[in-house]
C-alpha positions as CSV (number, residue, x, y, z in Angstrom):
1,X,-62.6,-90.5,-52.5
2,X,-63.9,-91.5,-56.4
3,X,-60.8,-93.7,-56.4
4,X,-61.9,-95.5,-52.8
5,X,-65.2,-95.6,-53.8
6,X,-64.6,-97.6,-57.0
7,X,-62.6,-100.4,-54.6
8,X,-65.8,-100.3,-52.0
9,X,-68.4,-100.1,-54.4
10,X,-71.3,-102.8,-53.9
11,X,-69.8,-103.7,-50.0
12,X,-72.7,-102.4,-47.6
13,X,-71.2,-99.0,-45.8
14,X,-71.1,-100.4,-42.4
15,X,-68.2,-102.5,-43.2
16,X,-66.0,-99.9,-44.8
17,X,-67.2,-97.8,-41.2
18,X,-66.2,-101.2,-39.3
19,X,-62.7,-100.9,-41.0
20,X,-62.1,-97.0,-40.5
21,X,-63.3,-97.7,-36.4
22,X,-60.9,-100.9,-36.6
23,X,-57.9,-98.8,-37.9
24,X,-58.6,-95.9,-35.7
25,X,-58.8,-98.3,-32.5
26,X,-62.2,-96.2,-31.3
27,X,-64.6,-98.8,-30.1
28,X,-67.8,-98.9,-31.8
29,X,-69.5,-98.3,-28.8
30,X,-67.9,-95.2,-27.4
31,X,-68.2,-93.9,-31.2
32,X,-71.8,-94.3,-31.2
33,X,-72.3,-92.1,-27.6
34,X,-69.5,-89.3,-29.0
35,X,-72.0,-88.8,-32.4
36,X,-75.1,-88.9,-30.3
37,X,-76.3,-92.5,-31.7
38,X,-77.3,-95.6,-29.6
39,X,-74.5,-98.1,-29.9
40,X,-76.9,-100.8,-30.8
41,X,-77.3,-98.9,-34.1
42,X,-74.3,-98.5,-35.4
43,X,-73.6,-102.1,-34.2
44,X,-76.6,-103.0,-36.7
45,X,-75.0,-101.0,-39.4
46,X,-71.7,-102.0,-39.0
47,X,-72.6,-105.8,-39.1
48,X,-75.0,-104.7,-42.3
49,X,-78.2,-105.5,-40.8
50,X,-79.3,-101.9,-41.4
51,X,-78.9,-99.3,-44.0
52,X,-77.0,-95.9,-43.7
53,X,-78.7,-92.8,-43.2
54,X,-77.9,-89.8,-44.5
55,X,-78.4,-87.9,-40.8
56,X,-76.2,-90.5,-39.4
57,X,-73.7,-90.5,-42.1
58,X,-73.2,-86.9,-42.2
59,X,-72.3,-87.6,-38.6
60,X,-70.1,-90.2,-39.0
61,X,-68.4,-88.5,-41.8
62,X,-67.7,-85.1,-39.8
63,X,-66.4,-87.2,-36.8
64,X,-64.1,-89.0,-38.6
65,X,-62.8,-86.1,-41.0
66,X,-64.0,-88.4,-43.8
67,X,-65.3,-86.3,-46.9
68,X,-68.9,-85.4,-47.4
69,X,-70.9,-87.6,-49.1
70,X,-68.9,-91.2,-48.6
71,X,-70.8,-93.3,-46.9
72,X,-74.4,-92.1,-48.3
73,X,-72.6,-92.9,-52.1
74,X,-71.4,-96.3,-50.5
75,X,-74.5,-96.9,-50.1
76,X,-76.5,-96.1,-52.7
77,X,-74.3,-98.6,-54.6
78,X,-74.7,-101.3,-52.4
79,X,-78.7,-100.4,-53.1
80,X,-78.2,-100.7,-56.8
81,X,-76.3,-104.2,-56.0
82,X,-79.4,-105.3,-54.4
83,X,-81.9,-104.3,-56.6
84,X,-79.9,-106.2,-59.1
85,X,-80.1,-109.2,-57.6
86,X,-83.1,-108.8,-57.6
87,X,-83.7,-108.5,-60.8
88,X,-81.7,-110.9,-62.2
89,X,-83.1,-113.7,-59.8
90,X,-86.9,-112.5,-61.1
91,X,-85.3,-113.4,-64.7
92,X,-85.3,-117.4,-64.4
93,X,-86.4,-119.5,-67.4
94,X,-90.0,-120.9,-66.6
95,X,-89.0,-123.7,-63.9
96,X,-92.6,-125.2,-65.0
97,X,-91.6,-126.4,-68.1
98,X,-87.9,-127.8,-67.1
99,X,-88.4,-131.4,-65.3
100,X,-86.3,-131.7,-62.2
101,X,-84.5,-134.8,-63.2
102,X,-83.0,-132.6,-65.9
103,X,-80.8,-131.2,-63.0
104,X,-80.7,-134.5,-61.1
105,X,-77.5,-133.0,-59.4
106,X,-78.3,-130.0,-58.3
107,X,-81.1,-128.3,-56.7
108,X,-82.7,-126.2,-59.2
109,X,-83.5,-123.2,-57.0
110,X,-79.6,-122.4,-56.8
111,X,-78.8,-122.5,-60.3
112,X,-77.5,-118.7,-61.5
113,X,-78.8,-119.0,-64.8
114,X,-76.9,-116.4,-65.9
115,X,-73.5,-117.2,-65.1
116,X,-73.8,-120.6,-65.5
117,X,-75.7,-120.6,-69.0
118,X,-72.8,-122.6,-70.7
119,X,-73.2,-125.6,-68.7
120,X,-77.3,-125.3,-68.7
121,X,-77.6,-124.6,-72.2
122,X,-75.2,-128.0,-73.2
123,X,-77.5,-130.0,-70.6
124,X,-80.5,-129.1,-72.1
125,X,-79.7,-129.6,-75.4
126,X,-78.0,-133.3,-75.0
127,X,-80.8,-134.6,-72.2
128,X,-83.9,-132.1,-72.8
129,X,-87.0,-132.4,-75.0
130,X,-88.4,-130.0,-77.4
131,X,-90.3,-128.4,-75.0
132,X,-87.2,-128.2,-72.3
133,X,-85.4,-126.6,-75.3
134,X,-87.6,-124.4,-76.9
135,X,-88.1,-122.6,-73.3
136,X,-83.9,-122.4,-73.0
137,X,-84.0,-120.7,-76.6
138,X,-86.7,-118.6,-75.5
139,X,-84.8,-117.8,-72.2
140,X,-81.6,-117.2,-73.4
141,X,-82.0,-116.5,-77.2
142,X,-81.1,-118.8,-80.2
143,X,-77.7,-116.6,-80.8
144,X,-76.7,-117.5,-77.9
145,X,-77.6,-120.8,-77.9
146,X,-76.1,-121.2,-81.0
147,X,-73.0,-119.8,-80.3
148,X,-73.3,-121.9,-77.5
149,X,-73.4,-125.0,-79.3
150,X,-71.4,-124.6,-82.2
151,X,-68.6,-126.7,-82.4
152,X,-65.2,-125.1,-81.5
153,X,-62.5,-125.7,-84.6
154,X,-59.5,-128.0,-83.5
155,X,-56.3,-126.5,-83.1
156,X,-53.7,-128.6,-84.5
């Protein structure tokens, strides 16, 4: 299971149960009705537009001879994915003190600071003012930022 679970890990449980159903040929429909579940919920898990339960997933688990615990650990990953996300979209430089036409290209909103800061930093410091750059420093740290800038040595 550990090994499966480090492939599936982060991917909402209903599409690793999607898969097993697929592989098995059992419609998801006659699957829901054999484990006493209406068929429009598992069709809600299974296109993750709702979260596994452990009630259901013990069910699930038992029905399809898959071992304890699977689908509930499936999903507490893809919880700690979210809240992730969520976190690292709440970390955004102050948007207030970068001027739009800084990022004249692109729309600001979409911009993952994080794995993009390479290509933010160099904007910022070739088109931004002081105040534009001392929020970058602030937001990403002046290691960073010089480490960032510092020019590479030529290979020759």
């Amino acid at each position: 299971m550990e090994n499966k679970i480090d492939i599936l890990k982060g991917l909402h449980p209903g599409i690793a149960l999607a898969y097993e159903l697929e592989q098995r040929k059992l419609p998801k429909g006659r699957f829901a009705l054999s484990i006493n579940e209406y068929p429009q919920t598992l069709g809600a898990i299974t296109n993750g537009k709702r979260d596994m339960n452990t009630s259901l997933a013990l069910r699930i688990e038992n029905a399809l001879g898959i071992e304890e615990g699977f689908f509930m650990t499936l999903q507490v990953f893809y919880d700690i994915k979210q809240e992730k996300r969520k976190q690292q979209g709440a970390t955004t430089p102050n948007l207030t003190k970068l001027r739009p036409v800084l990022f004249w290209d692109t729309d600001m909103d979409k911009i993952d600071w994080h794995r993009q800061k390479k290509a933010v930093i160099k904007r910022v410091f070739e088109r931004g003012n002081k105040e534009e750059q001392k929020e970058i420093t602030r937001f990403y740290g002046a290691d960073t930022i010089q480490q960032i800038l510092q020019p590479q040595p030529t290979k020759r």
